[in-house]
Structure formats: structure tokens, C-alpha cells
C-alpha positions as CSV (number, residue, x, y, z in Angstrom):
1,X,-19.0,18.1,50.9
2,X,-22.8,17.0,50.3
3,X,-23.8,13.7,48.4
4,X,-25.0,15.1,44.7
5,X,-27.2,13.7,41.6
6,X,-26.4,14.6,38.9
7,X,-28.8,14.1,35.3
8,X,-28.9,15.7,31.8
9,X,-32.0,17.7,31.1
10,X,-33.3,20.5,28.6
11,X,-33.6,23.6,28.8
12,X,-36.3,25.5,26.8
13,X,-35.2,28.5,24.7
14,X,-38.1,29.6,22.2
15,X,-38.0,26.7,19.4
16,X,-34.6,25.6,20.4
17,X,-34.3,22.7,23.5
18,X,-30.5,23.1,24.8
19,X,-29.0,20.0,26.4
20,X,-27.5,20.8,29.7
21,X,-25.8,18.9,32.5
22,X,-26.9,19.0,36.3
23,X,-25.6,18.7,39.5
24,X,-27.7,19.2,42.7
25,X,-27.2,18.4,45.8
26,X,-29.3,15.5,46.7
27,X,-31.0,17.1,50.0
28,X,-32.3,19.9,51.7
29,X,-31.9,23.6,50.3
30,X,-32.7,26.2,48.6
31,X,-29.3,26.6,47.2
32,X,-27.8,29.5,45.1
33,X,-27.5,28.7,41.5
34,X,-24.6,28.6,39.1
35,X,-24.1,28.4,35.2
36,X,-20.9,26.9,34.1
37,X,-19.9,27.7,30.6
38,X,-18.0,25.4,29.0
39,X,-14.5,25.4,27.0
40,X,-14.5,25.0,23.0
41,X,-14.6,21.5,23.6
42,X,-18.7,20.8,24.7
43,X,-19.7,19.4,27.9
44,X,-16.9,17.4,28.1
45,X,-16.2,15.5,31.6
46,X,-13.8,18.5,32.4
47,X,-17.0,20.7,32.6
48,X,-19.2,17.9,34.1
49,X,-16.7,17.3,36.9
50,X,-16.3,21.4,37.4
51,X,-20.3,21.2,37.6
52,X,-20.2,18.4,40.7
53,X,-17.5,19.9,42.3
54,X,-19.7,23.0,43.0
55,X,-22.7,20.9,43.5
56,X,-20.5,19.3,46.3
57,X,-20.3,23.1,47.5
58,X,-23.8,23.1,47.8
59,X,-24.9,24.7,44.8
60,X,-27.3,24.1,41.9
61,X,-25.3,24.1,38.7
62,X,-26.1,23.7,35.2
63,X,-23.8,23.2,32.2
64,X,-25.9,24.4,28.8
65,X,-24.7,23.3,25.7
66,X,-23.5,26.4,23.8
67,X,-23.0,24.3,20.5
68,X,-26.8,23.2,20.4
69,X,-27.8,24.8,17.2
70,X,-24.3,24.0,15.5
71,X,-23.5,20.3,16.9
72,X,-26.0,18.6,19.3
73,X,-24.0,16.1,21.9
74,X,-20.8,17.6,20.8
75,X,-18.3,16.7,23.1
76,X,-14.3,16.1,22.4
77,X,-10.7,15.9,23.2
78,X,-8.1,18.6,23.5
79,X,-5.9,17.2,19.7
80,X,-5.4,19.4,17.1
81,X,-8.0,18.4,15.1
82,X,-10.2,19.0,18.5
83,X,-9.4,22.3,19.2
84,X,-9.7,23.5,15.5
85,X,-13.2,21.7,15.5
86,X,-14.1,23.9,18.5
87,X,-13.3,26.7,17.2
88,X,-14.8,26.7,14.4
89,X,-18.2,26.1,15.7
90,X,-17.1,29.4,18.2
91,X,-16.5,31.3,15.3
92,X,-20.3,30.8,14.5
93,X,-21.7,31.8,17.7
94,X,-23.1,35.0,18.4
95,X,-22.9,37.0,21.8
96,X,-27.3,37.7,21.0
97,X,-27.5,33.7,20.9
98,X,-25.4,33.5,24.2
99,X,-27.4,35.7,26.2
100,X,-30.6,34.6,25.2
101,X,-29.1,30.6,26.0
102,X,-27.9,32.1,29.3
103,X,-31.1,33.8,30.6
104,X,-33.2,30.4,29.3
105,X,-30.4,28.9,31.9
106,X,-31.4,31.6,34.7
107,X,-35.2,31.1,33.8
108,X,-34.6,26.5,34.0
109,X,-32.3,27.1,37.3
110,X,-35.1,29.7,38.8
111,X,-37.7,27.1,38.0
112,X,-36.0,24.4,40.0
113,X,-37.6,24.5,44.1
114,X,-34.1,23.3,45.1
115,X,-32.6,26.9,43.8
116,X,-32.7,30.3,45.6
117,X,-34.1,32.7,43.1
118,X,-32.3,35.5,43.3
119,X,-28.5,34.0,44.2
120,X,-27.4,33.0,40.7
121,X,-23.5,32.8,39.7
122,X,-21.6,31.6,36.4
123,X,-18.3,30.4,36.1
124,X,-16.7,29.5,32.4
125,X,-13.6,28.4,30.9
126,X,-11.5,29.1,27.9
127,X,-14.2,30.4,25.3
128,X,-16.2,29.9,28.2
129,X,-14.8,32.5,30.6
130,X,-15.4,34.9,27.4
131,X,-19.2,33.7,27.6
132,X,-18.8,34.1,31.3
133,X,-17.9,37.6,31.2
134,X,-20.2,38.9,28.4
135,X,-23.0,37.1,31.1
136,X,-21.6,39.3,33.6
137,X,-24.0,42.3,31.9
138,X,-27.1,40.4,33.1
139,X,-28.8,41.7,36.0
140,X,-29.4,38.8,37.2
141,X,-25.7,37.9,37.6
142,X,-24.2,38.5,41.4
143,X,-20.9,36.3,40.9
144,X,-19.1,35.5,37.9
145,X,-15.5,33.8,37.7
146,X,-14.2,34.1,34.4
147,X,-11.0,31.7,33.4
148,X,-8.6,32.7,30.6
149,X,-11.6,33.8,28.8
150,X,-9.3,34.9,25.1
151,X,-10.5,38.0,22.9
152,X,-12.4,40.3,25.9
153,X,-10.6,42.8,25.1
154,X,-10.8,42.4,21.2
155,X,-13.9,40.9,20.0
156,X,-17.4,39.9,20.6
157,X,-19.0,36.9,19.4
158,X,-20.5,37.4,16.2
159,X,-19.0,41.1,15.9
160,X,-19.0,44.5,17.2
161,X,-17.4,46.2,19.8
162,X,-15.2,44.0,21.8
163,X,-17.0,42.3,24.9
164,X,-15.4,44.6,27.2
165,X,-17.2,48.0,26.5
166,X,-19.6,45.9,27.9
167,X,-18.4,46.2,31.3
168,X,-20.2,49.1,32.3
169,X,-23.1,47.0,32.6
170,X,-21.6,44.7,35.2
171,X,-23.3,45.1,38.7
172,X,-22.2,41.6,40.3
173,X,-18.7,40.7,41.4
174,X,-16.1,39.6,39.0
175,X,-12.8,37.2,39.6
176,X,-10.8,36.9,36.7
177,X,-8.3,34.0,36.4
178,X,-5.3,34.2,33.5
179,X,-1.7,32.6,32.9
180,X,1.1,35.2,32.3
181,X,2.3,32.3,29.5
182,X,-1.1,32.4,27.3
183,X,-0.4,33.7,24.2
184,X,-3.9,34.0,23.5
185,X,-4.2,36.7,26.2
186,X,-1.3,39.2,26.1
187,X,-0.5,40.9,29.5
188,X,-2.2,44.4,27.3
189,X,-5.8,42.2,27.1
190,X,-5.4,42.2,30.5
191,X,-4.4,45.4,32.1
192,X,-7.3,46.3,29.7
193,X,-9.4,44.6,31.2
194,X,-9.1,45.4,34.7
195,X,-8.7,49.7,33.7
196,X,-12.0,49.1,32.2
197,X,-13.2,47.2,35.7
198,X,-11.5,49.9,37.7
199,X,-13.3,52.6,35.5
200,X,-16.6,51.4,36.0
201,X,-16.7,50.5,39.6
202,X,-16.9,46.8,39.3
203,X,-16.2,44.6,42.5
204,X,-13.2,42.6,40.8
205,X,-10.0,40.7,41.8
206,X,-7.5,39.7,38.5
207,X,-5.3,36.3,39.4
208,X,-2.1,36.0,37.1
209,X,-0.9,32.9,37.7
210,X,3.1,31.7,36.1
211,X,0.9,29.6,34.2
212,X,-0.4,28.6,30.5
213,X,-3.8,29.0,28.8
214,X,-5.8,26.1,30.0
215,X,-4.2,25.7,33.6
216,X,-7.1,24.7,35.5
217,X,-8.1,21.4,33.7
218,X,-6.2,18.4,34.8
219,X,-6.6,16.7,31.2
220,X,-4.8,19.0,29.4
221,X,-0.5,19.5,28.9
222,X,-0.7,22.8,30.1
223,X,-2.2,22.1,33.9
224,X,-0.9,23.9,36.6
225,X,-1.8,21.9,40.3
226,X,-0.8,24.7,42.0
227,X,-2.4,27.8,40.3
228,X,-5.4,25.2,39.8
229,X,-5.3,24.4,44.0
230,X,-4.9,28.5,44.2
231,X,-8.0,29.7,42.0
232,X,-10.4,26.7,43.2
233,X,-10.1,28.3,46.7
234,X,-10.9,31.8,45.0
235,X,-13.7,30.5,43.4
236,X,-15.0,28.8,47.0
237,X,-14.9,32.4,48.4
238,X,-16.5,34.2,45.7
239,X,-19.4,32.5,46.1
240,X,-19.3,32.1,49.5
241,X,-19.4,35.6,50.1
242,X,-21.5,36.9,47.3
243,X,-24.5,34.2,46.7
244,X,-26.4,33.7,49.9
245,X,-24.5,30.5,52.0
246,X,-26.6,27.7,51.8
């Protein structure tokens, strides 16, 4: 583990400035970057903790605001009213507006000195693990883990064809993390999923954990310490062995 600061900054995107959270480790470096993308519920201190946890790794991470245009500063609970407050400010996203916020993440992270420019990765969560893999596409991408990201296999922000025709554009490698107990993701979404990996040659690994939507986050009912403990350690190695060691 390395000491890490950690400070909210801006990211420029055109007109728009997109609040984002960062973690850095406090010395020494270049380090590879890594986007995490959060849950329907903001930057919330489940993403911000996820975000120093890596920096801890030795990586430069960044948490954009993916709610800038809808709901500056919005961060919140997992209630009822919560979730259904979250999703409906998904529902107005678009997957254009995501990667365009994503590569102004790449662009702020690359203009850091602390970051090794060509070793970016993204990890994301819940509607973020959907962001996640749709950011896969990016060529700029070598590493993405994707957690119980819901609707891959069905949609795509904003519409057209689901996220996962996509996947022929993937040229990083991509870990995959579900519960066999989401029903938001039925056990179809994924085998869907990883034929359409298979199909295209994509360096993957699919976890199914005995485990809910939402496992990994220790603030919600449905966390699962041990499928949490399992995928952290996945995560570790991705990175480890696909951005360059720091």
C-alpha cells in the first residue's frame, strides 16, 4: 500500500466542466491510469473509497461525474426513493455523452505527469459496469472490469442496438463480475455476453458469484464479503498484469 491524496477536480469536456474525484498516490511514478464509473447513485463514498483503494494499488484514478449535465453534486443513498432517483437521471443519459465524458477523462488523466500515457484502465459498477463496458470500445482502453453492469445485452444508453454488438470493437482485456441471484441480469444476458466475447476474440474472464446485484459494496443489503474478497483480488491481477506495474 502507498500513502494517497486524494482532491476533487474538473475535467474539461467542450462547454461542459465534469466534476470528478481523485486519488493519486502521493509519490514517485508514473503510474497507469484508471477511470471508475460510478453506480446510479453519483460519486458517492462507495465510489470514492473504490477510487483510494486503487490509488493504494499505485494507480492514478479518477471518478467523473456521469450525472453532470442532469444533477451537478449528486450524490445519494441506496432507499427507494434513491434508486428510482438514479435511475431516472440513467434513463436520460446517452452512450454518445458517455464516451465523449470518458475520453475527456483519458485526455485529464493523460495530462496528469504522475500518469503513464498509454496504460489506462476503467472499472464501474452497477450502471457503471454498463458504462464500463461500452468504454471497453475505446482504443485507448487495455483493462476494463465491469461489475453487474444490467442491460448489455439489451440496450444502450439513449437507444440502438444493445451495448454488446459493440463488442467487436473491444481490443483490451475484459473481467466481468455478476451474481447468479440479480434479477436484473438473467443467467441468458450473460452467456450472451461471454458468446459475443468468445466470438470476437476478446481476452475475457466471466465471475458468477452465489451472490445478488450490488455484492461488492459494503453499504448495501445485498453485500457479499466473500464474493467481494474474491473479485477485489481479480481486479488486483487484471491490472497487474495488463497496465504496465508501477
Amino acid at each position: 500500500m502507498v500513502d494517497i491524496e486524494t482532491r476533487w477536480v474538473q475535467i474539461v469536456n467542450g462547454d461542459l466542466l465534469i466534476d470528478a474525484y481523485l486519488a493519486l498516490p502521493k509519490e514517485g511514478g508514473p503510474y497507469p491510469g484508471i477511470i471508475v464509473f460510478q453506480e446510479i447513485f453519483g460519486v458517492n463514498h462507495h465510489i470514492r473509497d473504490v477510487s483510494e483503494r486503487l490509488a493504494q494499488e499505485g494507480y492514478v484514478v479518477l471518478a467523473p461525474a456521469l450525472y453532470q449535465r442532469l444533477a451537478p453534486g449528486f450524490e445519494t443513498d441506496y432507499g427507494p426513493a434513491d434508486i428510482d432517483l438514479g435511475r431516472q437521471y440513467k434513463d436520460q443519459t446517452t452512450a454518445d455523452e458517455l464516451i465523449s465524458d470518458t475520453q475527456a477523462a483519458i485526455a485529464y488523466l493523460r495530462g496528469l505527469g504522475q500518469v503513464i500515457n498509454a496504460e489506462i484502465g476503467t472499472i464501474g459498477f452497477c450502471f457503471g459496469g454498463h458504462v464500463a463496458y461500452l468504454a471497453a470500445t475505446l482504443p485507448e482502453i487495455k483493462a476494463t472490469a465491469s461489475f453487474y453492469g444490467a442491460g448489455i445485452a439489451t440496450m444502450t444508453p439513449g437507444g440502438g442496438l444493445p451495448t454488446v454488438s459493440r463488442t467487436s470493437e473491444i481490443r483490451g482485456s475484459l473481467y466481468a463480475f455478476f451474481g447468479d441471484q440479480d434479477a436484473s441480469i438473467p443467467l441468458e444476458h450473460i452467456q450472451t455476453i461471454e458468446s459475443e466475447l468468445h466470438k470476437h476474440g476478446v481476452r475475457h474472464h466471466i465471475f458468477l458469484y452465489p451472490a445478488d446485484h450490488g455484492f461488492f459494496c459494503d453499504q448495501r443489503q445485498s453485500y457479499d464479503p466473500a464474493a467481494a474478497k474474491d473479485a477485489w483480488e481479480q481486479v488486483k491481477t487484471l491490472f497487474q498484469s495488463v497496465l504496465k506495474a508501477p
